[in-house]
C-alpha positions as CSV (number, residue, x, y, z in Angstrom):
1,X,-12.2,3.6,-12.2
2,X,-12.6,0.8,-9.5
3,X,-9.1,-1.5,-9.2
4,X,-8.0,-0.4,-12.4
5,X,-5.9,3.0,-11.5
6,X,-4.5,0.1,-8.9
7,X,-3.5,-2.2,-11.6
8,X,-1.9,0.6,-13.5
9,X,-0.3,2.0,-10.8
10,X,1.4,-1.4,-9.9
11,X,2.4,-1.7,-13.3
12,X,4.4,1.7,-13.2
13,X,5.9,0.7,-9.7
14,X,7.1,-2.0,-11.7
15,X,8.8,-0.5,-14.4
16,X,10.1,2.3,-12.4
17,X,12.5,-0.9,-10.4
18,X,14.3,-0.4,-13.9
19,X,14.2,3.5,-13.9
20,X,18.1,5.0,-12.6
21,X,17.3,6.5,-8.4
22,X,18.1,9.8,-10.1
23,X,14.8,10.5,-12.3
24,X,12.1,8.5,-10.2
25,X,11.3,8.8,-6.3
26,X,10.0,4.9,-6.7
27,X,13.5,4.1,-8.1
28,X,15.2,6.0,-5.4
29,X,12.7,4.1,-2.7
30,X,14.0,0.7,-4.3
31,X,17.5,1.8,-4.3
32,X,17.1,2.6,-0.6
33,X,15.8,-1.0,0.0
34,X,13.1,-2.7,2.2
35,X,13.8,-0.7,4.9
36,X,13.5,2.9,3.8
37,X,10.0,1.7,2.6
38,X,9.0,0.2,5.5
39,X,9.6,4.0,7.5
40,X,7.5,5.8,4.7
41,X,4.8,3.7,4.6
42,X,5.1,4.2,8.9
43,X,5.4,7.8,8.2
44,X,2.6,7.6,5.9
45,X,0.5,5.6,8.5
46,X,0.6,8.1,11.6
47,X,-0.3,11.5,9.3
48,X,-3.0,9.3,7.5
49,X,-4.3,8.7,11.3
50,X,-3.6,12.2,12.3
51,X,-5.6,13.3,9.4
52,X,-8.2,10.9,10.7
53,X,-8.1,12.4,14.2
54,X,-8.5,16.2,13.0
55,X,-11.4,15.1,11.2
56,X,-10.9,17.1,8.1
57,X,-11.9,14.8,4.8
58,X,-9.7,16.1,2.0
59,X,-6.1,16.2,4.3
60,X,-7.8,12.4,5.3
61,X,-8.2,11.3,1.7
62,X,-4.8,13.1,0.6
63,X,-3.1,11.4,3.5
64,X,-4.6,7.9,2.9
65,X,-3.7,8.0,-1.2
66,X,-0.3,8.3,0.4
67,X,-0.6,5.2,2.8
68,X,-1.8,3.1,-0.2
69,X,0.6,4.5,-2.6
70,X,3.7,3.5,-0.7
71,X,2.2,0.5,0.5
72,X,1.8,-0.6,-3.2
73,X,5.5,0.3,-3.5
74,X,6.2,-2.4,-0.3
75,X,4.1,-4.7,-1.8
76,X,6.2,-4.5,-5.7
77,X,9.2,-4.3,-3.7
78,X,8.2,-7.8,-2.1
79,X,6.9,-9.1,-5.6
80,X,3.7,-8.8,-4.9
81,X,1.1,-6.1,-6.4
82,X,-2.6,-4.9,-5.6
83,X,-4.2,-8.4,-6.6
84,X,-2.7,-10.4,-4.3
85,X,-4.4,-8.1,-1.4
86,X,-7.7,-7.9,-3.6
87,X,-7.9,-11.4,-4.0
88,X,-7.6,-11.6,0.0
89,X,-10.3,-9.3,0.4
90,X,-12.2,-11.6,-1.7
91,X,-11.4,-14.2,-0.1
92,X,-12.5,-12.7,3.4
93,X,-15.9,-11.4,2.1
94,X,-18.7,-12.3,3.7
95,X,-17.0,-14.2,6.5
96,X,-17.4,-12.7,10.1
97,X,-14.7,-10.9,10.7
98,X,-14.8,-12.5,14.2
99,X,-14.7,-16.1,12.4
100,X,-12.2,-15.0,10.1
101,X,-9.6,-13.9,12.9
102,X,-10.1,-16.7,15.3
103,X,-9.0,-18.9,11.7
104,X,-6.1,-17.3,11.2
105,X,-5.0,-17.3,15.0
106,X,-6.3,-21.0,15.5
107,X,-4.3,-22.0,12.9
């Protein structure tokens, strides 16, 4: 499974910026614009942390597919898919997430 349901998922998002608002939910997300993302993947955000907070695991994992879903919808709708963030993870791994930070703020 791994980051391929990811890749495949990003490739749907993709074609669904072709697919008319009125048969998709992605389509209708991209017809909305940047915006309307932006508040669901908020929306998504504070249940996936209420989920967190109630300490119940399946509401937590159902809640947090959510978050990543539409956040790989921000990401398509910015041109970007689940690679560039994988690739930053990469990047990131086995750095000190202390050093890491104080890089990015220092420069």
């Amino acid at each position: 499974m791994s980051d391929d349901i990811l890749r495949e998922l990003a490739a749907t998002l993709e074609a669904r910026k072709q697919a008319d608002p009125d048969s998709s939910y992605v389509a209708r997300l991209y017809a909305k614009g940047l915006d309307a993302i932006l508040k669901k993947v908020g929306e998504e955000a504070a249940e996936t942390l209420l989920a967190a907070k109630n300490g119940d695991p399946e509401p937590l994992v159902r809640e947090t597919a959510d978050l990543w879903f539409h956040t790989l919808v921000m990401l398509a709708h910015q041109g970007l898919g689940p690679d560039a963030v994988l690739n930053e993870l990469q990047r990131r791994f086995g750095t000190s997430g202390l050093a890491e930070k104080a890089a990015r703020t220092a420069g």
